[in-house]
N, CA, C and O atoms as CSV, one atom per row, in Angstrom:
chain,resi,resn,atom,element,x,y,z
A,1,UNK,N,N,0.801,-1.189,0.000
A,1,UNK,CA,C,0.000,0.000,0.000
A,1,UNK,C,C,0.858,1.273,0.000
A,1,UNK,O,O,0.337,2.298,-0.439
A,2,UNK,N,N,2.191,1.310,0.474
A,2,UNK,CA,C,2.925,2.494,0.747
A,2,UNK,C,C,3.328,2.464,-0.943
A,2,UNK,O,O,3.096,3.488,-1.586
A,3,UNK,N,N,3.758,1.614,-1.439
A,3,UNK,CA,C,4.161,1.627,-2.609
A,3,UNK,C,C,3.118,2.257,-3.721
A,3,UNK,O,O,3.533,3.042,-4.574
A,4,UNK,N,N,1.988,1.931,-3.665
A,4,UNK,CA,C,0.743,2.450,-4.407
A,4,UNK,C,C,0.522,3.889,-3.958
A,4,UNK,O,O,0.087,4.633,-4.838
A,5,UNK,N,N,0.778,4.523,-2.534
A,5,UNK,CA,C,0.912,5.771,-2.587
A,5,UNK,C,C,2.087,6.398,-3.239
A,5,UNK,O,O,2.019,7.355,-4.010
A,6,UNK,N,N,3.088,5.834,-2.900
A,6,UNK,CA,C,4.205,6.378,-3.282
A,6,UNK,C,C,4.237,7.093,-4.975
A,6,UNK,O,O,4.605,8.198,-5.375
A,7,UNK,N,N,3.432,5.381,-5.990
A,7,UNK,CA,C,4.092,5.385,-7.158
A,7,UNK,C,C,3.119,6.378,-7.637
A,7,UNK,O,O,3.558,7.083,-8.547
A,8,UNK,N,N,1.647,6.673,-7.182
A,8,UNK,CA,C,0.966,7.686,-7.353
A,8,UNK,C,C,1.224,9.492,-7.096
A,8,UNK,O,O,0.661,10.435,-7.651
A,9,UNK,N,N,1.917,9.487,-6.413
A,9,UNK,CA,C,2.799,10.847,-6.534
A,9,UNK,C,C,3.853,10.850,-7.246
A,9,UNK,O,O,4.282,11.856,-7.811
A,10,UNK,N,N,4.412,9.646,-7.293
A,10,UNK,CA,C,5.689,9.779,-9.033
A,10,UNK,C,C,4.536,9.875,-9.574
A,10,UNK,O,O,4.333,11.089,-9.593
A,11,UNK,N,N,3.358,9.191,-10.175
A,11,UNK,CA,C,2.990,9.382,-11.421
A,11,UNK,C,C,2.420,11.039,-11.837
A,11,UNK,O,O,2.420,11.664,-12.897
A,12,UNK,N,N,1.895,11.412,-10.259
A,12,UNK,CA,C,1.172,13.188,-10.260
A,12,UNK,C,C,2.876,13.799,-10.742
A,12,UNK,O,O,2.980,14.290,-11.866
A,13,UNK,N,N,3.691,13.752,-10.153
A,13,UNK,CA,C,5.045,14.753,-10.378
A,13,UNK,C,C,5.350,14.344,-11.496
A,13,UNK,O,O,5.948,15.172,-12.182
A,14,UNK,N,N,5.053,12.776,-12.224
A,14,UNK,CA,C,5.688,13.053,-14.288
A,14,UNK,C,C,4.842,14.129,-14.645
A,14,UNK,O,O,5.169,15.123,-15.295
A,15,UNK,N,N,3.103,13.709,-13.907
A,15,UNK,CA,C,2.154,14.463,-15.214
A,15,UNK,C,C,2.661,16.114,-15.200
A,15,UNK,O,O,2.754,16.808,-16.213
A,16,UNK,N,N,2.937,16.521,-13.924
A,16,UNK,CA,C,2.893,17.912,-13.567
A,16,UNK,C,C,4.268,18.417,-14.727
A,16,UNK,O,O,4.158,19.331,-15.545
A,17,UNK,N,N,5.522,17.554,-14.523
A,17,UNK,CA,C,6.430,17.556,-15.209
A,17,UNK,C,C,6.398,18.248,-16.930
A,17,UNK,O,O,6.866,19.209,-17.541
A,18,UNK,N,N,5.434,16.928,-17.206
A,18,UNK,CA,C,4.652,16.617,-18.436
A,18,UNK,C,C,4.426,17.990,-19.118
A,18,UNK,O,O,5.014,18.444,-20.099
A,19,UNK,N,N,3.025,18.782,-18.063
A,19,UNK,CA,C,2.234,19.628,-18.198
A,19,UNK,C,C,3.498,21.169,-18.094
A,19,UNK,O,O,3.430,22.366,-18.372
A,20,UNK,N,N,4.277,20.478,-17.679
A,20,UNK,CA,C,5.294,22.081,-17.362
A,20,UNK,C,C,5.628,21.944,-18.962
A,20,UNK,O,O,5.236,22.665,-19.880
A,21,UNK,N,N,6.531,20.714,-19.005
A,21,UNK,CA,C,7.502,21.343,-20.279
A,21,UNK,C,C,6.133,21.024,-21.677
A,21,UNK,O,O,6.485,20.773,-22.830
A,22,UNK,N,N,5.367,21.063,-21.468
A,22,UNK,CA,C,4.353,21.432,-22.805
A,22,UNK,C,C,3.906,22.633,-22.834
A,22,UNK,O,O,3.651,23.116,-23.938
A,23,UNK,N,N,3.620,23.708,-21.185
A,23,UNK,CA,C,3.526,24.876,-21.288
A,23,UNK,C,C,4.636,25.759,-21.986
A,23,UNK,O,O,4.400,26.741,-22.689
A,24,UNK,N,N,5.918,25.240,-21.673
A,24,UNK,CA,C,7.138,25.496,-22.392
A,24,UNK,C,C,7.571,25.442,-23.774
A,24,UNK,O,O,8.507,26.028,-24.317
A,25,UNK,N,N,6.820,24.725,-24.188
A,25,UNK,CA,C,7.076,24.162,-25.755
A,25,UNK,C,C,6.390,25.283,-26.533
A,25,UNK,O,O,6.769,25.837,-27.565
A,26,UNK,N,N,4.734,25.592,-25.427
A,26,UNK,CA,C,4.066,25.969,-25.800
A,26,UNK,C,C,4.113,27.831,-26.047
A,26,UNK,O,O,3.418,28.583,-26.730
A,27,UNK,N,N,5.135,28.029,-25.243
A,27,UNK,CA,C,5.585,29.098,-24.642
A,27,UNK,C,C,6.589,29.470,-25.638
A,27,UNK,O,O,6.387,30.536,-26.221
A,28,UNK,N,N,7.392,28.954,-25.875
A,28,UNK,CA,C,8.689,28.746,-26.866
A,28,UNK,C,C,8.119,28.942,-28.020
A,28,UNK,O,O,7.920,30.154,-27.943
A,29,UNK,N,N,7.830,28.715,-28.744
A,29,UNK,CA,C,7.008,28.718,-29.674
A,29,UNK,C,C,6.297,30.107,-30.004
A,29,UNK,O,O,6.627,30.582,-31.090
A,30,UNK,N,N,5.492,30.750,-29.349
A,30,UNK,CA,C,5.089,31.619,-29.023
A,30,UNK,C,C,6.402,32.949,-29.250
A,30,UNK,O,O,6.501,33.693,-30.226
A,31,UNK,N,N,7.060,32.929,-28.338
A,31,UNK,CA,C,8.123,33.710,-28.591
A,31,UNK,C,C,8.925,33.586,-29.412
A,31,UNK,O,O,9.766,34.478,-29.515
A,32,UNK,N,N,8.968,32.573,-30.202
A,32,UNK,CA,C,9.653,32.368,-31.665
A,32,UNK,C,C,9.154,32.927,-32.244
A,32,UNK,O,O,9.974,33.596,-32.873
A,33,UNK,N,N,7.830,33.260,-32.636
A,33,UNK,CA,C,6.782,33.966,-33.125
A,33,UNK,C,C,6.908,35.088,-33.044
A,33,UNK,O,O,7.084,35.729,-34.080
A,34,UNK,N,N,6.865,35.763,-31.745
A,34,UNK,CA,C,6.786,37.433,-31.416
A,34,UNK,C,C,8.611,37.713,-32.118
A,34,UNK,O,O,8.912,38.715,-32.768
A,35,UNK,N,N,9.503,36.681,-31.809
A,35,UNK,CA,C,10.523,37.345,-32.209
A,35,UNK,C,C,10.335,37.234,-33.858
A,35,UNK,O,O,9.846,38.318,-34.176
A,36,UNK,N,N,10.448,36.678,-34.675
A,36,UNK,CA,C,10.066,36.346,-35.832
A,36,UNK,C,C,9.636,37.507,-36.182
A,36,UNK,O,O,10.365,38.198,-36.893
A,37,UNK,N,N,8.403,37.977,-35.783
A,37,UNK,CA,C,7.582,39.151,-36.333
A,37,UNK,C,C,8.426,40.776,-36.077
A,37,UNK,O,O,8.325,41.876,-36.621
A,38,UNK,N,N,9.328,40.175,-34.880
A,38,UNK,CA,C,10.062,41.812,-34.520
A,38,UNK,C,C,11.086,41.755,-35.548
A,38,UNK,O,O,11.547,42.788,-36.033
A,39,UNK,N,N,11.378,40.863,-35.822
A,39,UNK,CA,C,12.935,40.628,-36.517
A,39,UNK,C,C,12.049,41.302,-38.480
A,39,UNK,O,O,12.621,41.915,-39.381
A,40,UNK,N,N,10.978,40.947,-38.434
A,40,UNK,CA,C,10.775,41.297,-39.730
A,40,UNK,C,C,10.077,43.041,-39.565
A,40,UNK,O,O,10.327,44.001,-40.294
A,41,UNK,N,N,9.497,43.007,-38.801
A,41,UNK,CA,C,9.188,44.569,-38.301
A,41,UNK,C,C,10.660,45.550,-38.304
A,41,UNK,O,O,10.654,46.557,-39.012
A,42,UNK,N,N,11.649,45.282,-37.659
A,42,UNK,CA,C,12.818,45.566,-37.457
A,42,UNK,C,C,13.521,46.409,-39.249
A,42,UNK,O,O,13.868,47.505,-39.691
A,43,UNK,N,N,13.356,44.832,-39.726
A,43,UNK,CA,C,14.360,44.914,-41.392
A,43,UNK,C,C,13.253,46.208,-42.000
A,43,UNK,O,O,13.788,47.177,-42.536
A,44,UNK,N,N,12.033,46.175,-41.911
A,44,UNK,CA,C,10.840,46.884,-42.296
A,44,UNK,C,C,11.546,48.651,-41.915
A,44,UNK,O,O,11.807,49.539,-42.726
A,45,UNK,N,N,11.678,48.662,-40.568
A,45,UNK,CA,C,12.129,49.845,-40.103
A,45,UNK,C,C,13.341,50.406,-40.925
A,45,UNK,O,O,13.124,51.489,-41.468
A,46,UNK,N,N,14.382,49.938,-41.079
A,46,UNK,CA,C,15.651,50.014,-41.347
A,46,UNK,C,C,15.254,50.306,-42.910
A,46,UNK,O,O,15.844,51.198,-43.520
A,47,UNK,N,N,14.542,49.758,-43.345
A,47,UNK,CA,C,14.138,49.927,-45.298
A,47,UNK,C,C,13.604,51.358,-45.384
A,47,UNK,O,O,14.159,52.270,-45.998
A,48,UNK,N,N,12.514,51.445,-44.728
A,48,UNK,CA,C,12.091,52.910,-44.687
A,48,UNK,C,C,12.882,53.879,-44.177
A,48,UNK,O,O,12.676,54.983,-44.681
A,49,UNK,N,N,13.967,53.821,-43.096
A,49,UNK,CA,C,14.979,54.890,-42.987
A,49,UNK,C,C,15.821,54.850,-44.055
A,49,UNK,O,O,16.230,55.996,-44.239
A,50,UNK,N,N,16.403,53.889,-45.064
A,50,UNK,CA,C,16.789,53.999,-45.984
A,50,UNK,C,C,16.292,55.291,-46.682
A,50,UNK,O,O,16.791,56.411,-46.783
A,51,UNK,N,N,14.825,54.600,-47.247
A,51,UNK,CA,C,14.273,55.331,-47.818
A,51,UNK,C,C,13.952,57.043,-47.916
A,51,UNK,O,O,13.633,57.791,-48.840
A,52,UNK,N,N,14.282,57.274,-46.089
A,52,UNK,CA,C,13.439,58.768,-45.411
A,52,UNK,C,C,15.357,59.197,-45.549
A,52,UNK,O,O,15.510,60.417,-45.504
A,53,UNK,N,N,16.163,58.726,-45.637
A,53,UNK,CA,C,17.591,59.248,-45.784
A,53,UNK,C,C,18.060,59.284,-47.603
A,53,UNK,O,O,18.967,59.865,-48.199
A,54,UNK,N,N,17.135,58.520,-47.984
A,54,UNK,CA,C,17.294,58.547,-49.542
A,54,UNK,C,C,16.787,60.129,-50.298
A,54,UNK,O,O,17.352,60.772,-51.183
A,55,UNK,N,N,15.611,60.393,-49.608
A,55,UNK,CA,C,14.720,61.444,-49.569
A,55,UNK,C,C,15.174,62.631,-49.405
A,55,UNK,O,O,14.940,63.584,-50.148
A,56,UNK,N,N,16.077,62.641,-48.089
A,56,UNK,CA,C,16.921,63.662,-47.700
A,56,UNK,C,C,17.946,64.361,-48.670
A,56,UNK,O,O,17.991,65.480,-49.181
A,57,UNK,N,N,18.774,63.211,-48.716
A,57,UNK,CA,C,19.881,63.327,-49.374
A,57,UNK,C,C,19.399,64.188,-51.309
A,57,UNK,O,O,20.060,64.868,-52.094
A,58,UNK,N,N,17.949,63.640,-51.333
A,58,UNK,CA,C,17.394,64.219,-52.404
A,58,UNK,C,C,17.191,65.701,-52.892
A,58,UNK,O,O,17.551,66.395,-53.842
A,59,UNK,N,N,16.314,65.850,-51.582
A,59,UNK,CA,C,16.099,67.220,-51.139
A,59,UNK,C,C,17.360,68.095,-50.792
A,59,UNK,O,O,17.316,69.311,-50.980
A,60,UNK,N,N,18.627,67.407,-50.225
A,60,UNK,CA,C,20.075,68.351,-50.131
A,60,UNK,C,C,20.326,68.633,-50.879
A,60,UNK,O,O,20.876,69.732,-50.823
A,61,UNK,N,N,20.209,68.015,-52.244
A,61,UNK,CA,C,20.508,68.037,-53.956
A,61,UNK,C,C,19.842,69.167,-54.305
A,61,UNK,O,O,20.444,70.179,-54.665
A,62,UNK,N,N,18.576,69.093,-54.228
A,62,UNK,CA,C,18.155,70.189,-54.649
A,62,UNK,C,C,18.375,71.501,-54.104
A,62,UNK,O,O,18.547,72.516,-54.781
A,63,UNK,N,N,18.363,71.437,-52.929
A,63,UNK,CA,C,18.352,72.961,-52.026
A,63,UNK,C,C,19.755,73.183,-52.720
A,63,UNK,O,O,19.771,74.361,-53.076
A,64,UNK,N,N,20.953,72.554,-53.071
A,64,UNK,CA,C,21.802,73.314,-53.452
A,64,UNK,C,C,21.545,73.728,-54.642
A,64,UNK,O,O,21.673,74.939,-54.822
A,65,UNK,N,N,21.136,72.923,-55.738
A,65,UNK,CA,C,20.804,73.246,-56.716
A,65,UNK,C,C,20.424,74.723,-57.201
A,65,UNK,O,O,20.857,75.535,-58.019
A,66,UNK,N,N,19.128,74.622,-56.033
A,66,UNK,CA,C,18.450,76.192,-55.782
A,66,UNK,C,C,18.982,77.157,-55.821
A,66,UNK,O,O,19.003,78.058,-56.659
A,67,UNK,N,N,19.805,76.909,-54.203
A,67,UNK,CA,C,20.918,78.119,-53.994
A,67,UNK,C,C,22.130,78.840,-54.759
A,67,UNK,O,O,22.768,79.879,-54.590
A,68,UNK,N,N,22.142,77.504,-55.928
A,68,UNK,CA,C,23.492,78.122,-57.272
A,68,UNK,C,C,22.463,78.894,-58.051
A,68,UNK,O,O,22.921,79.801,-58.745
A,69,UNK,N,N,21.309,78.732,-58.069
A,69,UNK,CA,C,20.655,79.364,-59.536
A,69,UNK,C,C,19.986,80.539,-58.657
A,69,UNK,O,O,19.779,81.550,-59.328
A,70,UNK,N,N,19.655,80.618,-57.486
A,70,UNK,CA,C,18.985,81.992,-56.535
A,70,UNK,C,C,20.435,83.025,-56.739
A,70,UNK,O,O,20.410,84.219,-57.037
A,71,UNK,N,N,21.675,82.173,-56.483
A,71,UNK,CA,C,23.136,83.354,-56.228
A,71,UNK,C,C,23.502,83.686,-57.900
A,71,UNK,O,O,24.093,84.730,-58.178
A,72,UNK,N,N,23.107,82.729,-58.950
A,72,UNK,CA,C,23.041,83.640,-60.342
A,72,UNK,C,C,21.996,84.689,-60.183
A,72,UNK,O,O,22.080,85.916,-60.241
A,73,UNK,N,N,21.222,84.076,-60.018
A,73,UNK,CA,C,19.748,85.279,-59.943
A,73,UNK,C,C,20.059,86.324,-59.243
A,73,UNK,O,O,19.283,87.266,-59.407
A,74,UNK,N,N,20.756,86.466,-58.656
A,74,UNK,CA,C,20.841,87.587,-57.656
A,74,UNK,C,C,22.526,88.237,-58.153
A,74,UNK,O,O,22.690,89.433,-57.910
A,75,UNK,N,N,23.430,87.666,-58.657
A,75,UNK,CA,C,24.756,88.220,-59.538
A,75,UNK,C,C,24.148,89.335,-60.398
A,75,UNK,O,O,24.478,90.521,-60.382
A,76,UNK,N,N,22.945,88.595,-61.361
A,76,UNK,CA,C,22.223,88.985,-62.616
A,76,UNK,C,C,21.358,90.426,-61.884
A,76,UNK,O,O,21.529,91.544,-62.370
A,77,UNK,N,N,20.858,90.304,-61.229
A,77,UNK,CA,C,19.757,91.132,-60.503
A,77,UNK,C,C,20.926,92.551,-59.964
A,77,UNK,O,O,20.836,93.683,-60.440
A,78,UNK,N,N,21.669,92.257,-59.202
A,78,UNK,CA,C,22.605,93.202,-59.210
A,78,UNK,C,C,23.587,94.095,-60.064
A,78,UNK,O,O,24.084,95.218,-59.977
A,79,UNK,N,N,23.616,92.945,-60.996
A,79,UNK,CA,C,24.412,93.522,-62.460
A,79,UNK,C,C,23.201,94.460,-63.206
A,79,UNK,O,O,23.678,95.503,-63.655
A,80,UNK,N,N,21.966,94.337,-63.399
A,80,UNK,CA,C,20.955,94.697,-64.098
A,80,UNK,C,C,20.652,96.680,-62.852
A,80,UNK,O,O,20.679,97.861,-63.201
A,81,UNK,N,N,20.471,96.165,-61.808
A,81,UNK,CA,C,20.639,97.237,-60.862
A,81,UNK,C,C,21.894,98.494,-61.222
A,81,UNK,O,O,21.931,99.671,-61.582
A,82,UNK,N,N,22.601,97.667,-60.954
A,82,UNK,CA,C,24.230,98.796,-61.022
A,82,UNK,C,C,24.058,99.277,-62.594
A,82,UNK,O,O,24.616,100.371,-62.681
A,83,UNK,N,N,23.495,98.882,-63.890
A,83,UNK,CA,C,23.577,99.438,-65.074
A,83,UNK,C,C,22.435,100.623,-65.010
A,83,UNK,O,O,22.559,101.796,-65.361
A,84,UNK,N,N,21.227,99.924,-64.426
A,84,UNK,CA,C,20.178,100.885,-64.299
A,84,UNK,C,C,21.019,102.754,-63.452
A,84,UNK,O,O,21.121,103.860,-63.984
A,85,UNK,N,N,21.430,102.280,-62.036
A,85,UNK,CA,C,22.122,103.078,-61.377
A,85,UNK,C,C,23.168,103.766,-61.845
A,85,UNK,O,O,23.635,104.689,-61.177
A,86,UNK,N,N,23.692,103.414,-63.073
A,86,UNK,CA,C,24.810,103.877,-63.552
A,86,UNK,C,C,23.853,105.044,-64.958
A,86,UNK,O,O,24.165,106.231,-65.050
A,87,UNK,N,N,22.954,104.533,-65.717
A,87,UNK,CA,C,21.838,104.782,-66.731
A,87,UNK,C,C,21.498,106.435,-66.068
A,87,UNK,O,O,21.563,107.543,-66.599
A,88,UNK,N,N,21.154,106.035,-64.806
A,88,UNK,CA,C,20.372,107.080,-63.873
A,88,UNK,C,C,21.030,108.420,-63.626
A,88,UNK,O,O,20.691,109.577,-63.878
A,89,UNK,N,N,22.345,107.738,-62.905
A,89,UNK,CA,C,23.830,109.039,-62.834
A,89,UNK,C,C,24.138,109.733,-63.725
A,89,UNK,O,O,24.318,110.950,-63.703
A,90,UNK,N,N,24.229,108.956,-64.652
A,90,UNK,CA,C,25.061,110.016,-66.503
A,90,UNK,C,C,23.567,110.339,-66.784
A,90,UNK,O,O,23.717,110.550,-67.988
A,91,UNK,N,N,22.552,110.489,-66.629
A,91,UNK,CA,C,21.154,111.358,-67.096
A,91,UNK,C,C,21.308,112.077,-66.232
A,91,UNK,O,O,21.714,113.105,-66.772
A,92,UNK,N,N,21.232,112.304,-64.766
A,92,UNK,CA,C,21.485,113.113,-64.104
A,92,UNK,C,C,22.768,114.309,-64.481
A,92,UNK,O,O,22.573,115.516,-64.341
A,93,UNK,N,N,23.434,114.014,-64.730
A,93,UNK,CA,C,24.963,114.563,-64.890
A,93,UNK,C,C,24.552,114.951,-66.484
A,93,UNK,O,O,24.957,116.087,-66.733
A,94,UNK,N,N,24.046,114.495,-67.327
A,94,UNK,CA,C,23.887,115.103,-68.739
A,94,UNK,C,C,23.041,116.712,-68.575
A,94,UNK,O,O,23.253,117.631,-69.366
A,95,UNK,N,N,21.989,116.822,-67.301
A,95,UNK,CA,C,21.165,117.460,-66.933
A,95,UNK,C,C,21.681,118.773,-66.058
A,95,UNK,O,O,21.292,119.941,-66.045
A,96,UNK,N,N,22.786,118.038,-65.293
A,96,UNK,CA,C,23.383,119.161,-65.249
A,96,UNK,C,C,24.845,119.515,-65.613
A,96,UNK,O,O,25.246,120.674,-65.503
């Protein structure tokens, strides 16, 4: 009879055993999963900063771009000024 109690609590401590490492399996698994999904969320992130630095680097292109053809525009604009200003002086000076 001691033996029939006995082998009945080995058999409760396999099942419990049992029931652990299947929560584990079950568990494992699971977090293979969540990592899985971060790891592809992750590469996802990194593509679009590509992309938002691709963008940038686009837009730097241009703003210089801009700024060479605004500093002609403005060479030109000053050159067109100083002839006018110069136009203005010798009429003045013809006048008197």
């Amino acid at each position: 009879m001691v033996d029939d109690v006995r082998l009945v609590r080995i058999e409760e401590k396999i099942d419990k055993i049992t029931s652990a490492v299947g929560d584990l399996t079950t568990t494992t698994a699971v977090m293979h999963s969540k990592i899985s999904d971060l790891e592809v969320r992750r590469e996802e992130s990194h593509a679009r900063a590509n992309r938002f630095s691709e963008r940038m680097d686009h837009m730097h292109d241009c703003m210089h771009d801009v700024k060479a053809k605004v500093g002609l525009s403005t060479k030109v604009l000053y050159g067109v000024g100083a002839i006018l200003c110069s136009a203005v002086v010798n009429e003045v000076f013809k006048i008197i």
